[in-house]
N, C-alpha and C positions, 0 to 999 in steps of 0.2 A: 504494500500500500504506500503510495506516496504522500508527501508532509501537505497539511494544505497551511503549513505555517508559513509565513512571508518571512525571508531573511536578508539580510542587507549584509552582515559581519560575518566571518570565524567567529568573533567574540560572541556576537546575538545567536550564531549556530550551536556553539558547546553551552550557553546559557539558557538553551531553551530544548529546539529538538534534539540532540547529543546527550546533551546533560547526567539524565541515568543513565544511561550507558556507559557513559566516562567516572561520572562519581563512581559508581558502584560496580566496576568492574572488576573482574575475583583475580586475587593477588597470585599472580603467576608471571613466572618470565617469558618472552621467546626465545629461541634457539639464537638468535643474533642477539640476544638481550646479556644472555647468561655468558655467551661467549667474549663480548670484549669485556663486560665486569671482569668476567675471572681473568684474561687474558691484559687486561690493562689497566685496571682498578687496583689497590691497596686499600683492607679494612680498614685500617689505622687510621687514612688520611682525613682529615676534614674535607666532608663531601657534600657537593650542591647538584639539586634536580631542577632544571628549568621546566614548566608548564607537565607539574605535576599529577594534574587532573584529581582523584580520587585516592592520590599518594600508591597506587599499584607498584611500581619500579621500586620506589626509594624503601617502604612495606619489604618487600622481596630480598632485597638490600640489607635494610635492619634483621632480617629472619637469618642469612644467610652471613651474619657476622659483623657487618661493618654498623660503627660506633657514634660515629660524628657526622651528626645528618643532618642536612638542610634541604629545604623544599619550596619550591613557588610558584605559584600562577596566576592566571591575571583575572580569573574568576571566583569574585569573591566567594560563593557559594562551593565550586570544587574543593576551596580551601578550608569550609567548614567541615565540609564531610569530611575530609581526608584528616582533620582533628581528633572528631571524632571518633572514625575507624583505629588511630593510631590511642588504644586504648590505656598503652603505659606514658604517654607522654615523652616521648624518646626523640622523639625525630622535631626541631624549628620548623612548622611550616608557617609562609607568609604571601601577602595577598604582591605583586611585584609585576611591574610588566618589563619583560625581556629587551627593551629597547632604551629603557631606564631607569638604570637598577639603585637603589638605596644602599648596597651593599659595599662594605668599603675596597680603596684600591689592598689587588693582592690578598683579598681576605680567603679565598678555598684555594686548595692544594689539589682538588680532582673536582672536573664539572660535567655533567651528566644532559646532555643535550640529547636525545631521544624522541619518540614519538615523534618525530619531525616537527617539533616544535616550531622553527625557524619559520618554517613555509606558511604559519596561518598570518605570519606578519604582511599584511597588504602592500608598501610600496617596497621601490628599492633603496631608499635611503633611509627606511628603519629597519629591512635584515640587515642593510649594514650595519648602523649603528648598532644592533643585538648584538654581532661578532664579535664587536670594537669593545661592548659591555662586556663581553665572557670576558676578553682579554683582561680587559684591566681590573676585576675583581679576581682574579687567576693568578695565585704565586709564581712566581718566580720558577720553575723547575717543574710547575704543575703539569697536570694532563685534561684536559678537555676532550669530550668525545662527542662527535655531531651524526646525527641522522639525518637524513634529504631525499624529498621527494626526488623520484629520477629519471626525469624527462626521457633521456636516451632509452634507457632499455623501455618506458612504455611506450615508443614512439615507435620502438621496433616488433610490439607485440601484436600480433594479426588481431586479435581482440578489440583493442583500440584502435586502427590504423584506421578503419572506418569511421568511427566518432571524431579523431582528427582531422581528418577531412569534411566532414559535415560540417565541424565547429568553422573552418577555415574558409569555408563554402559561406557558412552563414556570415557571419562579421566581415567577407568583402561583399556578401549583397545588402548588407545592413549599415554598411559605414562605417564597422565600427574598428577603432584601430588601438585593439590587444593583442599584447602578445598573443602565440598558444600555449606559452611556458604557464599563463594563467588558468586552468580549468575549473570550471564548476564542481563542485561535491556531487557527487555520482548517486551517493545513496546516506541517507539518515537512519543512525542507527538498524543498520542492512535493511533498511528498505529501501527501495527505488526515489529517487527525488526526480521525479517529471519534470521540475524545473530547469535542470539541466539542459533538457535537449532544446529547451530556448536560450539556452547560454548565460541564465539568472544567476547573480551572485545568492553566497558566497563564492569567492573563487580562493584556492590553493596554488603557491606560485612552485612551478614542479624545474629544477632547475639539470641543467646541463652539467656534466662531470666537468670539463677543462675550464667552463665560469666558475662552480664551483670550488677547484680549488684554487683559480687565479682571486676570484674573493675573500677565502681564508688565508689568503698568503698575503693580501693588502691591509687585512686587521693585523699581520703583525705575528699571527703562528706560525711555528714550524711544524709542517706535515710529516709525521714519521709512519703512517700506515693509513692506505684510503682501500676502499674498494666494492663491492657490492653484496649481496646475498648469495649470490653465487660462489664467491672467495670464500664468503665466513663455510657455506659448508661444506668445502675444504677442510677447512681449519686453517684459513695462511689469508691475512690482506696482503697485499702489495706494498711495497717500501716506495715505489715511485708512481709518479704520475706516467712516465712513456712503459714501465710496465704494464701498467693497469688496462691502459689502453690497447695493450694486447692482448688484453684477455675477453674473456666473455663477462659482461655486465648485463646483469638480471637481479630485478628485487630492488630496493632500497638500495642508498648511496650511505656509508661512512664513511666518517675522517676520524683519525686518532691524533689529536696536538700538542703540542708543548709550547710552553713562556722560558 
């Protein structure tokens, strides 16, 4: 069934049709979740989760060891639940939006950028600015890890190749002049969003591997391992960008950073 709720944001999407689904989703990791934690993470460190939702990850996180937990999102209600759920009071969550953060410079040692946070940010000069924020609340020797929507491989999925094309069909006979890195939300809480196929916001900005990391590398990180879902289940990201590109990319984009 599709939403007959009108949406205009990301933010008005996960505040309203989204919502439970995101508050109250059951604390598990995925396969690409559990892999770079264990793989790049340290219990020990002083650790922050950008656009927490219902605190799931960071939840997962605290069960599976690690100590010194922060958490935030830009919904103030995701952030009550996820209070709530976190029943011993262990983990700081706080209400924060990613583009400008209250936290001070250098203050976490490991940053936890996931669920592709980045992408519900609407223009291009506030995912940048989010980058430029990981950066500078991010110690010195720390590690940041980023999820991203990834244009390439769903560009190249027979699935999509059709919808791409329609979108591209429609907005040159509509005038209208978006990118296609911007797409519509396909479906609400697995259901079908009809809206879409009129090309109605919200839209998700799905980015390209080599902008992607030419943008991570202008905020100021060094990229020590990027790659897809396909890499993770291997078990091996890619140390380079002219590697990577030789590989098969499928699934989700990570980057693994340092300051």
């Amino acid at each position: 069934m599709a939403s007959a709720v009108k949406i205009y944001s990301p933010k008005e999407m996960y505040s309203t049709v989204e919502f439970n689904f995101w508050a109250y989703k059951e604390y598990s990791l995925s396969s690409s979740d559990k892999f770079l934690i264990a793989t790049y993470l340290d219990e020990s460190l002083k650790t922050l989760e950008a656009g927490t939702g219902g605190g799931r990850i960071i939840s997962c996180m605290k069960e599976g060891g690690f100590t010194n937990l922060y958490a935030f999102d830009y919904v103030p209600e995701f952030v009550e639940i996820a209070k709530r759920r976190d029943i011993t009071n262990s983990i700081s969550f706080a209400v924060e939006d990613a583009v400008s953060l209250s936290y001070d410079d250098n203050e976490f040692e490991q940053l936890v950028y996931l669920q592709q946070v980045l992408c519900n940010i609407e223009d291009e000069t506030g995912r940048f600015n989010a980058f430029k924020e990981a950066y500078r609340i991010l110690k010195p020797g720390g590690t940041a890890i980023f999820s991203l929507l990834n244009f390439d491989s769903r560009a190249k999925s027979p699935f999509y190749l059709p919808y791409l094309a329609y979108l591209r069909l429609l907005r040159k006979l509509t005038h209208v002049n978006r990118s296609i890195q911007y797409l519509p939300q396909l479906k609400y809480a697995g259901n079908t969003n009809l809206q879409s196929l009129l090309d109605q916001p919200p839209y998700l900005y799905w980015y390209r591997v080599e902008e992607a990391y030419q943008i991570i590398k202008a905020a100021n990180f060094e990229i020590v391992a990027l790659g897809s879902n396909f890499q993770i289940n291997q078990g091996k990201l890619s140390t380079s960008l002219e590697d990577f590109l030789q590989e098969q990319n499928q699934g989700m984009l990570y980057f693994v950073c340092t300051k």
